[in-house]
C-alpha positions as CSV (number, residue, x, y, z in Angstrom):
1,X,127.9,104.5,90.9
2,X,126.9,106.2,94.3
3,X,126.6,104.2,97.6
4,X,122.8,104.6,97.2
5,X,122.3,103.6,93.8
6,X,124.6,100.5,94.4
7,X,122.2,99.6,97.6
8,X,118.8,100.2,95.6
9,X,120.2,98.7,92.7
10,X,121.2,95.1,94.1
11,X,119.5,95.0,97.6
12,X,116.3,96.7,97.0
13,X,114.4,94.9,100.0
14,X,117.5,95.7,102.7
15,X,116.1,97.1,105.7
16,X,118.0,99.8,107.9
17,X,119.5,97.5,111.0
18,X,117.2,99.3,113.1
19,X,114.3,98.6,111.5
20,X,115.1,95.1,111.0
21,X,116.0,94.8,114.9
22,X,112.8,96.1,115.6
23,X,110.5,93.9,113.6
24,X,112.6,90.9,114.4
25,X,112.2,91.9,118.1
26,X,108.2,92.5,117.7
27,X,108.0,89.3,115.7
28,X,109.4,87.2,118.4
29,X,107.4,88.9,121.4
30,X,104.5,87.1,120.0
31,X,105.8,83.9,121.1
32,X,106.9,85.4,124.5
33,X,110.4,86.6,123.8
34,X,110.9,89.7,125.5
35,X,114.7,91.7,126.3
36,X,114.6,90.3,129.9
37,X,114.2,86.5,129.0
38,X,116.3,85.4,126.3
39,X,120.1,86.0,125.4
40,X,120.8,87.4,121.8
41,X,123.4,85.0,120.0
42,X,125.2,87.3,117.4
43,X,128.0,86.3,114.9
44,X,128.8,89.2,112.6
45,X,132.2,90.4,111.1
46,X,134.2,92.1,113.4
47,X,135.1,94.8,111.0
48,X,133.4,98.4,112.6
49,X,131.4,98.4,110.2
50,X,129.1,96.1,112.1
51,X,129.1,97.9,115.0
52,X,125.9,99.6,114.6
53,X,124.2,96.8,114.1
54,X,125.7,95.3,117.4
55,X,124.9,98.6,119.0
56,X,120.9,97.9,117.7
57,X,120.6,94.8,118.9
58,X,122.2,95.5,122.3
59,X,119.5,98.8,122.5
60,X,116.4,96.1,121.8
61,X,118.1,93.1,123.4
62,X,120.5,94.0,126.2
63,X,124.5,92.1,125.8
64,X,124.2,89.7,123.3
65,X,127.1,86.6,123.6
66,X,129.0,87.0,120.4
67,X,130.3,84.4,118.6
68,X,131.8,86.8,116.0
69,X,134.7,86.3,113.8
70,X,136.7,86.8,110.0
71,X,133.6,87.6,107.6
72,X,130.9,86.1,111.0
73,X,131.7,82.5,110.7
74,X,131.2,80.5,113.2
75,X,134.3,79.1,114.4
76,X,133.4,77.2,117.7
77,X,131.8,73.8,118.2
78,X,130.0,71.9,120.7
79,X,131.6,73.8,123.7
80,X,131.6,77.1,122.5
81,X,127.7,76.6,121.7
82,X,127.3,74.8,125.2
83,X,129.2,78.1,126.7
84,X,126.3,80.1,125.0
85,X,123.6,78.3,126.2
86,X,124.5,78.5,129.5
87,X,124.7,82.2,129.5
88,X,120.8,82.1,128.7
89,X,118.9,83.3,131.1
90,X,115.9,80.2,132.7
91,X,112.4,81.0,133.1
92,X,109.8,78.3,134.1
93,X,112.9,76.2,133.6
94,X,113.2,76.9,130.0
95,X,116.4,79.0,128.9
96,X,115.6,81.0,125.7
């Protein structure tokens, strides 16, 4: 079975990673998110295979904190997520 036939067989609604960067972008600029205020969090696999995806997000987004790891669990707790947070960036004292 092709590569294409495999995707349209068992993930018939996936969406390219560009499109689904876009529209996630777009959907979230409705409630003020823009690439200027808020910090991307991304935890993918670090296998290359990702890194289009990464490159997507960091084209809509800017430099996204990346909690990636083995299969993009996320394997940090209170501090790694406090590390994160701080990283956002504040506007009208909110950090998105």
């Amino acid at each position: 079975m092709s590569f294409e036939t495999a995707l349209s067989t068992h993930f018939a609604n996936a969406l390219p990673a560009e499109k689904f960067v876009k529209d996630s972008y777009e959907a979230l600029r409705l409630h003020g998110f823009e690439a200027l205020n808020p910090i991307a969090w991304v935890s993918v696999c670090r296998d290359e295979l990702t890194y289009p995806l990464l490159e997507n997000i960091r084209h809509i987004w800017g430099e996204a904190f990346n909690f990636s790891s083995l299969a993009g669990m996320l394997y940090l707790g209170k501090t790694g997520f406090t590390a994160a947070h701080h990283h956002a960036p504040n506007e009208d004292g909110h950090e998105r």
